[in-house]
MARDO-983007 format. One line per 2 residues: their letters; for each residue x, y, z of N, C-alpha, C. Coordinates in steps of 0.2 Angstrom, whole numbers, plus 2048, in hexadecimal, padded with zeros to 3 digits. Example, Ala and Ser with C-alpha at 12.3 -4.5 7.8 and 13.67 -1.06 7.14 Angstrom:
BEGIN
AS> 842,7E4,827,83E,7EA,827,842,7F0,827 | 840,7F5,823,844,7FB,824,840,800,827
END
This chain:
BEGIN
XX> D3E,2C9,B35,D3C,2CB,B3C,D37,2D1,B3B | D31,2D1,B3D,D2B,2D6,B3E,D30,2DB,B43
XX> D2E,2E2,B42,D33,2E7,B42,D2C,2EA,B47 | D2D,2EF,B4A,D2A,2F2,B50,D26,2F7,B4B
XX> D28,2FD,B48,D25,300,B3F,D2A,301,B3C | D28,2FD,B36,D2B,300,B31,D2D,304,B2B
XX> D29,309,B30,D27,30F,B2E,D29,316,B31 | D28,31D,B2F,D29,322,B34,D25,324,B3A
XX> D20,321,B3A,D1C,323,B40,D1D,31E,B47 | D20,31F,B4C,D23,31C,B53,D1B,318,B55
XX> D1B,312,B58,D17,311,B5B,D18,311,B64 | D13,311,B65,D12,313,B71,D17,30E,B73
XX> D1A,30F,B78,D1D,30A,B7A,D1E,30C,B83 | D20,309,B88,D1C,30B,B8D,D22,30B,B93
XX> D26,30D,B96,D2A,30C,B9C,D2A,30A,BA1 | D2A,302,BA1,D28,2FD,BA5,D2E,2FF,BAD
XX> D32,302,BAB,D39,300,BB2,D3F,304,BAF | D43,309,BB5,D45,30A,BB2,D4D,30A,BB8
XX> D54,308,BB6,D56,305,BBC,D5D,308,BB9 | D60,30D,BC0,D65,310,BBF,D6B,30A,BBD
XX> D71,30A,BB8,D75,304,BB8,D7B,308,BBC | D7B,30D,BB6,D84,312,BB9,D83,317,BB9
XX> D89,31D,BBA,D88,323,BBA,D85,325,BB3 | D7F,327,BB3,D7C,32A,BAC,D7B,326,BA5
XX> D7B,31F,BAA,D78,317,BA5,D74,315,BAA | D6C,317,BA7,D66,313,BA9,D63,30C,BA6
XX> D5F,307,BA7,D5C,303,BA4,D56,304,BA3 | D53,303,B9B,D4B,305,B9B,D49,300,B98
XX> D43,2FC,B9C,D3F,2F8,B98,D37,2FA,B97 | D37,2F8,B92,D32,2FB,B8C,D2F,2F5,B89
XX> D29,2F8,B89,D22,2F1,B87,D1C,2F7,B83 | D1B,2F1,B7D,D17,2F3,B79,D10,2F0,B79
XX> D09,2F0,B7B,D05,2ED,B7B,D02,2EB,B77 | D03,2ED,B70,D00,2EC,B6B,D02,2E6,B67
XX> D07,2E3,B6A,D08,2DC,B64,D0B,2DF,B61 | D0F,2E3,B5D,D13,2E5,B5A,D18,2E4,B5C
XX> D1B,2E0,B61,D24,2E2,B66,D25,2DA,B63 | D2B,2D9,B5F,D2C,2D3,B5E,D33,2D4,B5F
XX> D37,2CE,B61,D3F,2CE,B63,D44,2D2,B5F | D48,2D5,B60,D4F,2D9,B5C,D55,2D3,B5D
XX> D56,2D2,B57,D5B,2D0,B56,D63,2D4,B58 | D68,2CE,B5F,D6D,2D3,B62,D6F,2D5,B5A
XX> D73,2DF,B5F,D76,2E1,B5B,D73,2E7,B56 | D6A,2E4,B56,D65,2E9,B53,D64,2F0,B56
XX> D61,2F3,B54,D61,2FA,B59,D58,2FC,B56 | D57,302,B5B,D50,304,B59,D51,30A,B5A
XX> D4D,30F,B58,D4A,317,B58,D45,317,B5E | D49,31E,B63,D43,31E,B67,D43,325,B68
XX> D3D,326,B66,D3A,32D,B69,D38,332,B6E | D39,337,B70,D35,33A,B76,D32,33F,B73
XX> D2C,341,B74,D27,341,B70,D2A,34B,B73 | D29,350,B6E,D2B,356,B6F,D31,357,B70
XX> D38,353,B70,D3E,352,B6F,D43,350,B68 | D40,34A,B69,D43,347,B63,D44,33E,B62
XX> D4A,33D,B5E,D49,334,B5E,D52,335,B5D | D53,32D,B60,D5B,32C,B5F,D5B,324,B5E
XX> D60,322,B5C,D62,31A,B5C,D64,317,B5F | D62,313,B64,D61,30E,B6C,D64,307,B68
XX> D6A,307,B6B,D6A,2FD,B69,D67,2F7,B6E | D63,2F3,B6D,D60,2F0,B71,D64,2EB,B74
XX> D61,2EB,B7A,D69,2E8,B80,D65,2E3,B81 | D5D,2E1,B7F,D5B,2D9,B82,D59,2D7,B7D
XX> D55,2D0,B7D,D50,2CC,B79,D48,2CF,B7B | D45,2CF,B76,D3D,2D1,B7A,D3A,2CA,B7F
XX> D39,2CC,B84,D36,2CA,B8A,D2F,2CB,B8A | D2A,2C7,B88,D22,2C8,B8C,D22,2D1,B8A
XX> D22,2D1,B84,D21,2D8,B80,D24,2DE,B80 | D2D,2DD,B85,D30,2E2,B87,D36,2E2,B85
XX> D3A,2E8,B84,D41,2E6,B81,D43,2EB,B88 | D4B,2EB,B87,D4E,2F0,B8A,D54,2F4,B88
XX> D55,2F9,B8B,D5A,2FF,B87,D5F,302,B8B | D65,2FF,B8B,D68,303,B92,D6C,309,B8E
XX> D6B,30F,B90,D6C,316,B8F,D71,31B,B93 | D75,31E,B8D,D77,322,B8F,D76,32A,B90
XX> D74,330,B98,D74,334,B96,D77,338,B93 | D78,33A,B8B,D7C,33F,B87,D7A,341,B81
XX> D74,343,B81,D71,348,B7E,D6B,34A,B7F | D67,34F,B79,D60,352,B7A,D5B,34C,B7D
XX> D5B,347,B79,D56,342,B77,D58,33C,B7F | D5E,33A,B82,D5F,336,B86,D60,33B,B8B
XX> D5F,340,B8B,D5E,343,B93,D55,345,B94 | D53,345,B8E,D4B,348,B8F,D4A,340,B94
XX> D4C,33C,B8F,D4A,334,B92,D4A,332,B97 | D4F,335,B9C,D52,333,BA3,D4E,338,BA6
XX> D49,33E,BA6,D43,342,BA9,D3F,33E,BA8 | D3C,339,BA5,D37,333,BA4,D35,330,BAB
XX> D31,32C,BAD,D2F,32A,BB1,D2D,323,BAF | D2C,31E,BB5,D29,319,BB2,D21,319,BAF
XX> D1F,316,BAD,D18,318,BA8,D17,31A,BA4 | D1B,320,BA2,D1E,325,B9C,D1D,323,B97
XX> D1B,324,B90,D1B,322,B89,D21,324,B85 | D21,320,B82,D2A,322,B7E,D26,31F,B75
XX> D2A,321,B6E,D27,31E,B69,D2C,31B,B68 | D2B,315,B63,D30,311,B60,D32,30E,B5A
XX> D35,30E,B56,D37,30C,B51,D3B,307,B4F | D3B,303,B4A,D3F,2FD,B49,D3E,2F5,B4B
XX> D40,2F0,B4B,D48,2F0,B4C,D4B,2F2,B48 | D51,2F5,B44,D57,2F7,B3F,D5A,2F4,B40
XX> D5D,2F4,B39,D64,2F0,B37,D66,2E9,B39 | D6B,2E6,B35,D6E,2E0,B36,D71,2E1,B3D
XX> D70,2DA,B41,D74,2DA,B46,D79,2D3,B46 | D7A,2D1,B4D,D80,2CC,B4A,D7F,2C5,B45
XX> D81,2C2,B46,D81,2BE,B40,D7E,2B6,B44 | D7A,2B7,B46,D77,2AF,B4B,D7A,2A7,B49
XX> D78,2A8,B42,D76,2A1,B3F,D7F,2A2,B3E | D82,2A4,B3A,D88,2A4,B3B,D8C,2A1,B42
XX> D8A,2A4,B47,D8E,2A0,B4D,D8A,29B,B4E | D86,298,B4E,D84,292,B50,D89,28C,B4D
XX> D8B,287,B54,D8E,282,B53,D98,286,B53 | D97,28D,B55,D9F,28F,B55,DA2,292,B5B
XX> DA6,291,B5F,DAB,296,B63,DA9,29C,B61 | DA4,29F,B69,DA3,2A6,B68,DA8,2AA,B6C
XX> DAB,2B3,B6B,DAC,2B7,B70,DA7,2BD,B6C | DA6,2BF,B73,DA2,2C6,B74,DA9,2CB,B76
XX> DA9,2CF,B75,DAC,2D6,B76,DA7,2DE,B74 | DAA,2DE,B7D,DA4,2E2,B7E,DAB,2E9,B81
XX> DA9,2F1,B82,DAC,2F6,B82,DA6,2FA,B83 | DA7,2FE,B8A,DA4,303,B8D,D9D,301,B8C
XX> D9A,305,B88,D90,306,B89,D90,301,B81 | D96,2FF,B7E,D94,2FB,B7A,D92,2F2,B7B
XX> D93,2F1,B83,D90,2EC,B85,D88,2EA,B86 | D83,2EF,B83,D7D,2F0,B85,D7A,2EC,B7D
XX> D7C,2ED,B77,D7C,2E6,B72,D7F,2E1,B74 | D85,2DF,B77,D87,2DA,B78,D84,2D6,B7C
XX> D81,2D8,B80,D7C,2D5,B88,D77,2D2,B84 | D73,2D5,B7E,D70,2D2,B7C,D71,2CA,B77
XX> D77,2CC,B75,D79,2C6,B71,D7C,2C0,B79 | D80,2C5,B7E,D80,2BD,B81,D7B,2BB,B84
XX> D75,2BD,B86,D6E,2BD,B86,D6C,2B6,B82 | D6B,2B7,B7C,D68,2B3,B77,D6C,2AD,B78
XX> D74,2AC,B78,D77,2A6,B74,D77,2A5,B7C | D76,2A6,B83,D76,2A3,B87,D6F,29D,B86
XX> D6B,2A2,B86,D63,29D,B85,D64,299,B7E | D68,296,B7B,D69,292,B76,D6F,290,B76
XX> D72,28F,B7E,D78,28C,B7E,D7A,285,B7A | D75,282,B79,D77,27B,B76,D7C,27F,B6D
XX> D77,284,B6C,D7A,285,B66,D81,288,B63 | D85,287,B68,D8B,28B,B69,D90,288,B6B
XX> D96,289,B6A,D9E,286,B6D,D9E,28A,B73 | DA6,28B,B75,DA9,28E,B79,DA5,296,B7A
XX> DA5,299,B7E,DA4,2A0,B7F,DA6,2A4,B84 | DA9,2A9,B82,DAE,2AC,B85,DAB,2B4,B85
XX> DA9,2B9,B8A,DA8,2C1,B8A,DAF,2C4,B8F | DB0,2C8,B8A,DB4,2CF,B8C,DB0,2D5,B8C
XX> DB2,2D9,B91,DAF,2DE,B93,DB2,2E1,B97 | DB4,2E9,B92,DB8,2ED,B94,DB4,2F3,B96
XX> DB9,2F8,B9C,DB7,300,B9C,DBC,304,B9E | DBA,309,BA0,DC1,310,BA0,DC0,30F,BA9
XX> DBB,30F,BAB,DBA,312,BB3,DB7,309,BB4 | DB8,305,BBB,DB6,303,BBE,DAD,301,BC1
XX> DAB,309,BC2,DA4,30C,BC2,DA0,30D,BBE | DA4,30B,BB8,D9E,309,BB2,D9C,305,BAE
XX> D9D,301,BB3,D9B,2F9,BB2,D95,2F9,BB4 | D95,2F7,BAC,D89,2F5,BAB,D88,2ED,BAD
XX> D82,2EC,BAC,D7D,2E4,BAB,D82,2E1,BB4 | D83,2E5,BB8,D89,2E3,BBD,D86,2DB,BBF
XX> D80,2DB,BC4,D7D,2D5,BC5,D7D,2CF,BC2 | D7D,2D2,BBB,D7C,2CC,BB6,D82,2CA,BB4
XX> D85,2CE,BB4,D8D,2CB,BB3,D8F,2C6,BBA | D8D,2C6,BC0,D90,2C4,BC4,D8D,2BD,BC3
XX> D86,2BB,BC2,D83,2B8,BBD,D88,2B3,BB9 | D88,2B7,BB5,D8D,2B3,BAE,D93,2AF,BB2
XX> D98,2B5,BB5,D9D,2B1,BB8,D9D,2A9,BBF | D97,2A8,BBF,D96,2A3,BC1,D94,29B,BBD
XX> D92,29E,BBA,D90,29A,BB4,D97,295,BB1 | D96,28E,BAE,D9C,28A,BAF,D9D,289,BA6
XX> D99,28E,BA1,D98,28D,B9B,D99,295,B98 | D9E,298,B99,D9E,29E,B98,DA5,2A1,B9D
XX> DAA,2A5,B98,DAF,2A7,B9C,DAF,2AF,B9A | DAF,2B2,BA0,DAE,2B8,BA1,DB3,2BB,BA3
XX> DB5,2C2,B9F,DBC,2C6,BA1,DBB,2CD,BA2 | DBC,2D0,BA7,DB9,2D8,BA7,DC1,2DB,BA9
XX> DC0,2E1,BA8,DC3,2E5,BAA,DC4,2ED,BA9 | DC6,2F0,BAC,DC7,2F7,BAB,DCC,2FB,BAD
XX> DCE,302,BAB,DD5,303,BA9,DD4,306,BB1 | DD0,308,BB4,DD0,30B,BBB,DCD,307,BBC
XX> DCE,304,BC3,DC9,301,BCB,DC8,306,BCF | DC2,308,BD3,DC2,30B,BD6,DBC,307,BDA
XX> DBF,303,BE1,DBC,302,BE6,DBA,2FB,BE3 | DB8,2F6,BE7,DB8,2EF,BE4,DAF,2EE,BE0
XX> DB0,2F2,BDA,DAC,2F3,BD4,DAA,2EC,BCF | DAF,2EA,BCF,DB0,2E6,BCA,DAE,2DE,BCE
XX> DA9,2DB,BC9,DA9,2D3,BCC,DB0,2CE,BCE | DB0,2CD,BD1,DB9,2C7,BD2,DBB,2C3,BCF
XX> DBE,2C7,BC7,DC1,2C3,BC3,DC8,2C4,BC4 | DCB,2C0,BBF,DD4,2BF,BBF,DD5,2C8,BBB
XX> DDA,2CB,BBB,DDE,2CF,BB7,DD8,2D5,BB6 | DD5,2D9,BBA,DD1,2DB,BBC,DD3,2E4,BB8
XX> DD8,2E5,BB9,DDB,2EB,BB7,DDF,2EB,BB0 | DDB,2EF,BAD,DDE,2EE,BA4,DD7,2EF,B9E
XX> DDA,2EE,B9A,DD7,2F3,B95,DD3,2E9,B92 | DCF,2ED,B8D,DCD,2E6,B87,DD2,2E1,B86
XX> DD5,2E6,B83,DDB,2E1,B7E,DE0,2DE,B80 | DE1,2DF,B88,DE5,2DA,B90,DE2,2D5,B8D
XX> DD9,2D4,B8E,DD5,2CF,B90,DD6,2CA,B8B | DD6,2CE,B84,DD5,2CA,B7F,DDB,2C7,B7F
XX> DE2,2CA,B80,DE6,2C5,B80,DE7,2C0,B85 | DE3,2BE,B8C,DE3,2BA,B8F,DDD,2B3,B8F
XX> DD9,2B8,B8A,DD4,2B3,B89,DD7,2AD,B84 | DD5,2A7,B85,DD6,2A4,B7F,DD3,2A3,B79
XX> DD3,2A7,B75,DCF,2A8,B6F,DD6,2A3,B6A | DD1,2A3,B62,DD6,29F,B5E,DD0,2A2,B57
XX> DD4,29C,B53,DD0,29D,B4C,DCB,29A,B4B | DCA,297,B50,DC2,293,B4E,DBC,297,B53
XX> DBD,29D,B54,DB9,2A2,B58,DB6,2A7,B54 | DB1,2A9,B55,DAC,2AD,B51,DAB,2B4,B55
XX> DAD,2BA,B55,DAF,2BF,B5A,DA9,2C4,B56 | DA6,2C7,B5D,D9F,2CA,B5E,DA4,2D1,B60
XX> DA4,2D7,B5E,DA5,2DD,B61,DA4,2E4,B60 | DA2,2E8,B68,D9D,2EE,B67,DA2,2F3,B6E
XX> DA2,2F8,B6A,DA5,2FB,B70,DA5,304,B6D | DAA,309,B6F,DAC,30E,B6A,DB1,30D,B66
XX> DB1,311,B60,DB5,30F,B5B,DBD,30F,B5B | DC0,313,B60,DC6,314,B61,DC6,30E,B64
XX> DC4,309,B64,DC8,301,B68,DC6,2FD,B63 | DC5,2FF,B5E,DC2,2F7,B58,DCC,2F7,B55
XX> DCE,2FC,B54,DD6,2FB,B52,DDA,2F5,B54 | DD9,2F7,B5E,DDD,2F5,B61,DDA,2EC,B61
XX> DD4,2EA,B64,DD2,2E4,B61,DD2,2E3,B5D | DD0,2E5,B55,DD3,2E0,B51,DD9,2DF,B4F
XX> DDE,2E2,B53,DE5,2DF,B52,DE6,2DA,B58 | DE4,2DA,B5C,DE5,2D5,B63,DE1,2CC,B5E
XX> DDD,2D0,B5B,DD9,2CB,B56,DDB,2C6,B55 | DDE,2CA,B4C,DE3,2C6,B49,DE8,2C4,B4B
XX> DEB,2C5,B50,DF1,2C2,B52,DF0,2BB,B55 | DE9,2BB,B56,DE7,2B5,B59,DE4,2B0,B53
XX> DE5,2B1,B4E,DE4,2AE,B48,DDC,2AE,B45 | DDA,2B2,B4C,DD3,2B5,B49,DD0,2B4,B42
XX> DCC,2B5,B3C,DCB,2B5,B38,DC9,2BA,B35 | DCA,2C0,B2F,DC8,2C8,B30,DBE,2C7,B2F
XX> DBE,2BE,B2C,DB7,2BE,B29,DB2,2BB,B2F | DB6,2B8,B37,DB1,2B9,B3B,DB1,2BD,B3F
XX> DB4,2C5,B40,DB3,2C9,B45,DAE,2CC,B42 | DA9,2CE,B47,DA3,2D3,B45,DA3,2D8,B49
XX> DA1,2DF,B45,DA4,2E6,B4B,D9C,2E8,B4A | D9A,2EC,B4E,D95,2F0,B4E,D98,2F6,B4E
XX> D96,2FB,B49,D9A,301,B48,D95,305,B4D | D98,30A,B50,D97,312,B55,D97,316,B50
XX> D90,317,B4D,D90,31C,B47,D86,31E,B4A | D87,324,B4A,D82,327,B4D,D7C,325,B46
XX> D77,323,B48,D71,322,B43,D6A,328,B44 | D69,32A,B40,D64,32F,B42,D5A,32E,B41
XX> D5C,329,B39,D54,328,B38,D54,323,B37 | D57,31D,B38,D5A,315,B36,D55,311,B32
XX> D54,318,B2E,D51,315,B24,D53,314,B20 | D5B,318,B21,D62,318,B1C,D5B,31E,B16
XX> D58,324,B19,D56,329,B16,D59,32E,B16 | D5D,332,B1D,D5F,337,B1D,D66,336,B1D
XX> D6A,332,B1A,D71,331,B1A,D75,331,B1E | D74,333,B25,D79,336,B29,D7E,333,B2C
XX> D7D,32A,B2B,D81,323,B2D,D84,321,B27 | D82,324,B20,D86,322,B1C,D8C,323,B17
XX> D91,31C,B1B,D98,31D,B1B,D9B,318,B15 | D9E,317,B13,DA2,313,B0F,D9F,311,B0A
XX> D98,314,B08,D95,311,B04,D8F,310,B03 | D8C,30D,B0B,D8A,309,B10,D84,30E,B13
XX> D7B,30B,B14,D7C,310,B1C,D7A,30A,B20 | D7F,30C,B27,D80,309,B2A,D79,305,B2E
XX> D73,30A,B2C,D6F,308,B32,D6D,303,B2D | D6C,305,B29,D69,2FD,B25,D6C,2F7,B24
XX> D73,2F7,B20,D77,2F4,B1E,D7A,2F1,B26 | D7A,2F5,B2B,D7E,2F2,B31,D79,2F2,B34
XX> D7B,2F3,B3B,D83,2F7,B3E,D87,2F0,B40 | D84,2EA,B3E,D89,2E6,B40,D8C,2E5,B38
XX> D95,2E4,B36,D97,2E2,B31,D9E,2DE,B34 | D9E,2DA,B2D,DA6,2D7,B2F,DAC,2D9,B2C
XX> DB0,2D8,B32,DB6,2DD,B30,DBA,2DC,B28 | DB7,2D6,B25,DB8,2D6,B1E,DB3,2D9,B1A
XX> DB0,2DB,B1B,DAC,2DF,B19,DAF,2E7,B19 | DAF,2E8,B21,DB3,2EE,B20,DB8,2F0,B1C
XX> DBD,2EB,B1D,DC2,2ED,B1A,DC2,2ED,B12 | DBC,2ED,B11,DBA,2F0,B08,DB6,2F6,B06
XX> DB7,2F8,B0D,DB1,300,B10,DB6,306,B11 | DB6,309,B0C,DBC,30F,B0E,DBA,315,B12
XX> DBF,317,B18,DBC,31C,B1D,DB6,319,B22 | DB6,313,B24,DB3,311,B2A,DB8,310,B2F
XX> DBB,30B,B30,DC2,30A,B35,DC8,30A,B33 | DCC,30B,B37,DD3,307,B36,DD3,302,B37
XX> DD3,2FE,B34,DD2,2F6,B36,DD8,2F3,B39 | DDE,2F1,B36,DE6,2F2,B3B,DE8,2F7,B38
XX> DEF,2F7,B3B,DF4,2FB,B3C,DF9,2F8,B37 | DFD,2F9,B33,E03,2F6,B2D,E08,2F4,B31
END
């Protein structure tokens, strides 16, 4: 996959739209002119800069579109609050795509689930993005999508979207409702791990999952008991990446750095990585 640069210097990139999602999650779509913008593979992430601020690592939440990606953003630092004073037409720099992302070719022809958890639903958007537009390629498919608040439920639209759809079984939930936020599913109140055990997942399913790190425990226990297999769950690890050239070390854990080697790995993998997760509980 041709990379945006693969090198230290950011190229222009332009902000096409920028569209409030939730409290202090916006959507930025970004186009590069120059032919250099080819698709990121879900799961992948890129470097963006603001020029007199600094650069951070963006997971990419679509497929490139007519020479645009997009970035749903949280504000919580130097770098993604300079970004949220931007206006449309603004120039931003860009780096990458980085690192492996999920595993494509592997799921084709299997039972997918996505599992997605708060703002880690913004890589998963783009993987059910792709294997939507290649649905012939795929079994069963099933998203879970959990959150803490009711009112921070992203891609809201698209979801309503999804749950329409007669090839795709959709599960949201959230541990608070507040006011009728949530699109009109069954079991509406509750955490991921409710969902996943409502879902009917098994052993012939390939599980996609992106969230904070405090809930990978709890999911790959709800997993395995579903006879899951520890060599098709894929986690994207929440490990802050700084130069994602596996230069400055800052991501590197178990051995590993993560921005190059991952951030997608399978949970069999992990569990030969000391000091990444608890994978279960004894």
């Amino acid at each position: 996959m041709k990379a945006l640069n693969s090198g230290f210097v950011p190229i222009k990139g332009t902000l096409r739209s920028i569209v409030p999602m939730a409290q202090d999650n916006y959507l930025f779509q970004i186009s590069v002119e120059d032919g250099s913008l080819s698709g990121c593979q879900p799961g992948q992430f890129i470097m963006l800069w603001i020029p007199g601020v600094g650069e951070a690592a963006i997971s990419v939440c679509s497929g490139q579109v007519d020479g645009t990606l997009e970035l749903c953003v949280r504000k919580v630092g130097r770098v993604t609050s300079a970004l949220f004073q931007l206006e449309e037409g603004s120039f931003v720099g860009l780096r990458g795509p980085f690192g492996h992302g999920f595993p494509l070719d592997e799921y084709k022809g299997k039972d997918l689930c996505l599992i997605a958890g708060g703002l880690g639903v913004a890589p998963i958007r783009s993987l059910w993005q792709y294997v939507l537009a290649h649905r012939e390629n795929y079994g069963k498919i099933i998203l879970i999508y959990g959150m803490r608040h009711s009112i921070d439920l992203l891609f809201r639209q698209e979801l309503r979207v999804l749950l329409r759809r007669h090839d795709i079984d959709v599960y949201i939930a959230a541990e608070e409702i507040v006011g009728p936020d949530l699109p009109p599913v069954p079991e509406q109140l509750g955490r991921v791990t409710d969902m996943i055990k409502l879902a009917p997942i098994d052993q012939n399913f390939q599980v996609a999952v992106c969230g904070p790190p405090v809930m990978y425990q709890y999911v790959i226990e709800e997993l395995l008991a579903k006879n899951v297999r520890q060599s098709d769950i894929w986690l994207s690890l929440e490990r802050h990446m700084k130069c994602g050239m596996g230069k400055c070390g800052h991501c590197f854990v178990g051995g590993k750095f993560a921005c190059q080697e991952g951030p997608v790995f399978s949970l069999l993998e992990l569990n030969l990585l000391p000091e990444v997760i608890e994978c279960h509980r004894k």
